[in-house]
C-alpha positions in Angstrom: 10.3 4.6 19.0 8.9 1.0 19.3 6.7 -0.6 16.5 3.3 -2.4 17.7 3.9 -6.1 18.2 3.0 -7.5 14.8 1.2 -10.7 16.0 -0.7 -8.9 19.2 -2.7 -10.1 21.2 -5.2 -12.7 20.9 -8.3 -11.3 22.3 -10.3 -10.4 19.5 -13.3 -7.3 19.4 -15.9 -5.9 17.1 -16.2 -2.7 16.3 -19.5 -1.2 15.2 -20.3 2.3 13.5 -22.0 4.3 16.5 -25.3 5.6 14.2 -26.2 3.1 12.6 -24.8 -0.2 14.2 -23.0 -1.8 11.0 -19.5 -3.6 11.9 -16.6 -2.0 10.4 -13.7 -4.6 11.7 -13.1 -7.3 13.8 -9.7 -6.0 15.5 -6.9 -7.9 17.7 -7.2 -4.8 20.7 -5.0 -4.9 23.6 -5.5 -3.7 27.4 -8.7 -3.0 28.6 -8.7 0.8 28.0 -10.7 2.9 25.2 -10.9 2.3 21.8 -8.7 5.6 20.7 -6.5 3.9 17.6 -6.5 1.1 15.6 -3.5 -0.6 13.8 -4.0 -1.7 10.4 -2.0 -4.8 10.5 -4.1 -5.8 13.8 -7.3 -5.7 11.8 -8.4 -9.6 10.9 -11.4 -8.4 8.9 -12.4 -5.3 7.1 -16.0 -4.9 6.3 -15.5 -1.2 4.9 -15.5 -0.9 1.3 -13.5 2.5 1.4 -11.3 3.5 4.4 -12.5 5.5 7.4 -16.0 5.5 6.0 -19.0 3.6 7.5 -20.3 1.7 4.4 -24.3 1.3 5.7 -24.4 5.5 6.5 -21.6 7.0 5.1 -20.1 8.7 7.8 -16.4 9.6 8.5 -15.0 7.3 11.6 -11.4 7.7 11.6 -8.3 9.6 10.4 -6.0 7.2 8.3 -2.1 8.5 10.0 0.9 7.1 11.3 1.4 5.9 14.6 4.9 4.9 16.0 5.9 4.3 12.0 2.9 2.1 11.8 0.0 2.7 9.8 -3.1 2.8 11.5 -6.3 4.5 12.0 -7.0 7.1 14.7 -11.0 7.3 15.7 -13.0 10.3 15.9 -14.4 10.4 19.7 -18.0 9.0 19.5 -18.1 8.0 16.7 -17.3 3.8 16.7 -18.5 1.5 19.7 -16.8 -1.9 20.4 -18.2 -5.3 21.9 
């Protein structure tokens, strides 16, 4: 299968923890769709202090797995919002 375009797009969002409202990363997303995944090398700033963890509340976000040989993290419904 096809690796995820390294450089991505440009449009840029923020993604929030869903309780408590603290941003987690500011992530190059592509398509208009829902915010399901999220590719490690797309991320241009990590405010988490340890991985798939909100750092304000605690809670678990995301799986860390492979997708399409890429690292990434996959998002537990409900959990994250984007804006």
């Amino acid at each position: 299968m096809a690796k995820p375009n390294k450089k991505g797009p440009t449009q840029t969002v923020e993604i929030f923890c869903a309780k408590c409202k603290a941003i987690l990363f500011k992530y190059r997303k592509g398509g208009k769709g829902a915010l399901v995944k999220c590719f490690k090398e797309r991320i241009v700033t990590d405010y988490t202090t340890t991985a798939c963890r909100c750092p304000k509340c605690d809670q678990i976000f995301a799986r860390d797995t492979l997708i399409r040989g890429a690292p990434a993290y996959k998002f537990v419904g409900g959990k994250v919002t984007m804006k």
